[in-house]
Every structure is written in structure tokens, then in C-alpha cells.
C-alpha positions in Angstrom: -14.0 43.3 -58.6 -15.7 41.8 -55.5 -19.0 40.5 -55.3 -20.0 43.3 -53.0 -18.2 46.5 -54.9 -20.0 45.0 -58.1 -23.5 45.3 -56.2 -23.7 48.1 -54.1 -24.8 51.5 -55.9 -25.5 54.6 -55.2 -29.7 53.7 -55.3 -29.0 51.2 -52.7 -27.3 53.7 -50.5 -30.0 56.1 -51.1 -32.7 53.7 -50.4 -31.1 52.3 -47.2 -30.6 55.5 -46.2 -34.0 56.8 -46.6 -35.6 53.6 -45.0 -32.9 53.8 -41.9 -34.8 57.2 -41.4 -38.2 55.3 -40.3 -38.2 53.7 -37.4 -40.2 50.9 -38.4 -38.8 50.1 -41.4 -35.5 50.0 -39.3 -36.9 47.9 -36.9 -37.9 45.1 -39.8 -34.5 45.5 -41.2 -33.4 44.6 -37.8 -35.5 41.7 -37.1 -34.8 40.1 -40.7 -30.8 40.4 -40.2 -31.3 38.4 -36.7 -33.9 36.0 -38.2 -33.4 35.8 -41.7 -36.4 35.7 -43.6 -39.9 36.0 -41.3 -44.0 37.0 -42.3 -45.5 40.3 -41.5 -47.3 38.1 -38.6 -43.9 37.8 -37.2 -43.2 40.8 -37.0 -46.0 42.1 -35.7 -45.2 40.4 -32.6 -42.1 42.7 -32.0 -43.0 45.8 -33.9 -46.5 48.1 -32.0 -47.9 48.9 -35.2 -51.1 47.8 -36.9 -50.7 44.9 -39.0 -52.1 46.7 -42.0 -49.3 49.8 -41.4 -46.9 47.1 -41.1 -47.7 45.4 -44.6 -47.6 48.8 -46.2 -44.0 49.4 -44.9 -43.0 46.3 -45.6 -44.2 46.6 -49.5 -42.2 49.7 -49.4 -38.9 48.4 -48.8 -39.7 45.6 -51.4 -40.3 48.2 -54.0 -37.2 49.9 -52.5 -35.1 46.9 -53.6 -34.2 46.9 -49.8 -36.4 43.4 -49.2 -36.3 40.5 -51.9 -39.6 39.2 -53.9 -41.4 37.0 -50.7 -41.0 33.3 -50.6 -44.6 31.5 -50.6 -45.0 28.2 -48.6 -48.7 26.7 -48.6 -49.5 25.2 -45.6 -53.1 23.7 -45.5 -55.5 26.3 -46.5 -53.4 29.0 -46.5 -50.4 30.3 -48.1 -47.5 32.0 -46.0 -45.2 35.0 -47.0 -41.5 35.4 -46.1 -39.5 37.9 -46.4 -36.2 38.7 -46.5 -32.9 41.2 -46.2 -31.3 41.8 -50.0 -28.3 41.0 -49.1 -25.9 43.8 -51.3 -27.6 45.8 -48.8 -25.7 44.9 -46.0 -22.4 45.0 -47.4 -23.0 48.7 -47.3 -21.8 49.7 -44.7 -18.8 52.1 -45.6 -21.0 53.5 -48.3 -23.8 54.6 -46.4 -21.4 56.3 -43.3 -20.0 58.5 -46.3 -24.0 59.4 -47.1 -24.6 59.9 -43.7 -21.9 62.5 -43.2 -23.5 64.7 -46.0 -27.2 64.5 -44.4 -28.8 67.7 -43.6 -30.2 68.4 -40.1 -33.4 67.1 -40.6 -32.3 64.1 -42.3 -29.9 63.5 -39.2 -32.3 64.4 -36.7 -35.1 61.3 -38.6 -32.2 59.0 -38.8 -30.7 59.6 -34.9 -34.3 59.0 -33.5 -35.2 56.1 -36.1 -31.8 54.3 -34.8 -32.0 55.0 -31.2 -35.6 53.9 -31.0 -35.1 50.9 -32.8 -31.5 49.9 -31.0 -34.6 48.8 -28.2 -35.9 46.3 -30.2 -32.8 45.1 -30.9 -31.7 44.7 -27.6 -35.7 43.1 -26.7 -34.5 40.3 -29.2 -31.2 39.6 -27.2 -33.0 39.5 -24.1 -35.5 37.6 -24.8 -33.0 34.8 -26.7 -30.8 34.9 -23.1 -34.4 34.6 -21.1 -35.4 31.6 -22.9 -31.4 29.8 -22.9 -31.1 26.3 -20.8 -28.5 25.9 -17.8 -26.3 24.7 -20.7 -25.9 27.7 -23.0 -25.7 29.9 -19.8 -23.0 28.1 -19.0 -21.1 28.8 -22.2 -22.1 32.3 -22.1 -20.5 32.5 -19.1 -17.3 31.2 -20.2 -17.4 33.7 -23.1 -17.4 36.4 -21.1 -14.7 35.2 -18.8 -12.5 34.5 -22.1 -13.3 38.0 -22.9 -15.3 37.3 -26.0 -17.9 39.6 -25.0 -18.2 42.9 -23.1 -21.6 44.3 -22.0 -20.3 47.5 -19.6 -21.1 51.6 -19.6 -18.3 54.4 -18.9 -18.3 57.8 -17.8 -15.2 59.1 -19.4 -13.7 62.8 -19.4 -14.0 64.5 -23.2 -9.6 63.7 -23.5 -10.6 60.1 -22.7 -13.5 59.9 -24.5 -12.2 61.1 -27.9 -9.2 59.2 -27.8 -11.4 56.1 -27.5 -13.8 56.5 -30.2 -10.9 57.7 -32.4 -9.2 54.4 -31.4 -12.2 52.4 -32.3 -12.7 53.9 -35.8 -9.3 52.9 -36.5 -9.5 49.3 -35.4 -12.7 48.7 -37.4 -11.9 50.2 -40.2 -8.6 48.0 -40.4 -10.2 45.3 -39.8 -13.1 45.9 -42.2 -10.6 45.6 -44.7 -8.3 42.7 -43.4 -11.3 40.1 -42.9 -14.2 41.5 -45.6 -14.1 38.2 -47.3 -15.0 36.5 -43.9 -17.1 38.9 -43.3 -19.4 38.9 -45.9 -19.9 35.3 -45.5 -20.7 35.4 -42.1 -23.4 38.2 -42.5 -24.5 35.7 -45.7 -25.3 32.8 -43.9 -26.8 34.9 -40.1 -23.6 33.4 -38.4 -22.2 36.8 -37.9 -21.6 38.2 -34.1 -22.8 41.7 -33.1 -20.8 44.7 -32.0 -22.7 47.2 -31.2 -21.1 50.7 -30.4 -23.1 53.7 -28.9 -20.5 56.6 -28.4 -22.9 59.8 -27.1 -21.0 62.8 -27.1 -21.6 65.0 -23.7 -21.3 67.9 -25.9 -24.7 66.6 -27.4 -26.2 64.6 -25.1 -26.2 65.7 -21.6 -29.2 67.4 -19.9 -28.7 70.9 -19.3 -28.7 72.1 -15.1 -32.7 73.3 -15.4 -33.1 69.8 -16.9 -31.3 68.1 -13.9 -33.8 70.8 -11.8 -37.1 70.1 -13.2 -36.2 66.1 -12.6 -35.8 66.3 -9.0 
């Protein structure tokens, strides 16, 4: 048995799930897999609520089992809190797409806002990171992308085209889920794992309708 199959139950699935539906607990998830373990002060910086709101949530998803006991560093006067990500909760990935698929409508429609909003932060963090990179690490960046390690690009695609390559892309992850887990595991252990982040929207769900297009103009 694998250290991840031997952690992850069905009260961690449940309690990610539940917290995935909350746009700010999402958004400290989110900021704690790129940073690894951060105070509520830090947070606050990148998440518009008040601090106090913030604490509560963030006590939540302690209690949840979703955030470890805090880390306490004195530094002169004062003593500072970090927290961070319980790891068996990332390896859940598989686990929590199968509780996904049984949510009801309301639970979807919580979740689909909670991870759209917070797919912003996210992509404030990455920003921000290339805003503040020397000459140097633009340069690399550059080379990356012209080595084809990295694709940042949008599509319009007809519903034949479209289905075939999400269908595609399900199939390649999920193979490869499996072929490198061990590698995997380790990378999303120790923050040194890369990002792919897919966001297939369906015309058949998200397009505006012609009154829409109308009342825009």
C-alpha cells in the first residue's frame, strides 16, 4: 500500500470538498500550495477579506484536518503563526473528481463559482512572480517557452474539435497520473511541482445567449 492510498479517506474527500466550495478557503489552500506554509497576515495581503473573517476560516480548515497544527516562531515580542497544506490532502486528486461527479446542483453551482473566482488569485500570484523576475530569469523563461515547456494560448474550437480535445487530455493525464505518481507526490511534497492548469468551458454552458450579446452593445 502507498503512502498516499493509506492516507486519503473518505473524511478527507468530504472535507476538501466542502472547503473547495468557499471561495476563500480555496483561495488559502491556493496560496499555501504555492508558498508552503504562511501567517494569516500573509494572506491577508492577497485574500479582500477582514483579517478577523480570515482567521475564522483559517481555524476552520484546521479543525477540518485540511491545515496542520500552526508552527510558532517568536520573534522579539511577538510570536508568529504558520500554517500549512496537510499534505494527504493533495494527493487527492482522483478521489475528490469521483465526489465531484455525484454533487448536487447546488453543491456544483458553490464549487464552479468558488474555483473560478479563486483561479484569479492564482493567476495574481504568477503575475506578480513574472513582474518582479530580473533580465536573467526572463531570459530562461523565454527559452522555455521556445523549448515548448510552457504554453500560455486561448482557442475557439467547433463542439467536434473541442470534445475530441478534452477527451484526449483526460486520457493523457490520467495515464500519466499513474505512470509518474511516485514522482509526483514528491514534487507536490517538497513545492517543486509545475502547474498545468486546464480550463475547458463548454459552449453548451458557457456562451451568452443573443439578448446577452444585445444588452452589451
Amino acid at each position: 500500500m502507498t503512502r498516499r492510498s493509506s492516507q486519503i479517506t473518505s473524511g478527507i474527500v468530504n472535507s476538501l470538498f466542502r472547503a473547495m466550495q468557499n471561495p476563500t478557503k480555496l483561495s488559502i489552500i491556493l496560496l499555501l500550495l504555492e508558498h508552503g506554509k504562511m501567517t494569516v497576515t500573509q494572506m491577508a495581503k492577497y485574500i479582500d477579506v477582514s483579517r478577523a473573517n480570515l482567521y475564522h476560516f483559517v481555524q476552520e480548515l484546521q479543525s477540518e484536518r485540511i491545515l496542520t497544527e500552526p508552527e510558532s516562531i517568536v520573534r522579539g515580542n511577538y510570536v508568529e503563526k504558520y500554517y500549512r497544506l496537510n499534505f494527504p490532502m493533495i494527493y487527492a486528486g482522483s478521489e475528490l473528481q469521483a465526489r465531484i461527479m455525484e454533487a448536487n446542483p447546488e453543491e456544483l453551482r458553490s464549487l464552479m463559482s468558488s474555483f473560478l473566482l479563486s483561479l484569479s488569485l492564482q493567476f495574481r500570484l504568477y503575475a506578480e512572480q513574472v513582474s518582479k523576475a530580473s533580465t536573467e530569469e526572463l531570459v530562461n523563461l523565454l527559452d522555455i517557452i521556445k523549448n515548448k515547456k510552457m504554453i500560455v494560448t486561448f482557442y475557439l474550437l467547433s463542439d467536434e474539435k473541442y470534445e475530441y480535445i478534452v477527451s484526449e487530455a483526460i486520457k493523457i493525464l490520467e495515464h500519466s497520473n499513474e505512470r509518474f505518481r511516485d514522482a509526483a507526490e514528491r514534487a507536490i511534497t517538497d513545492l517543486s511541482a509545475s502547474k498545468l492548469i486546464l480550463a475547458a468551458l463548454p459552449n453548451k454552458f458557457f456562451k451568452k445567449t443573443k439578448k446577452d450579446n444585445i444588452g452589451s452593445q
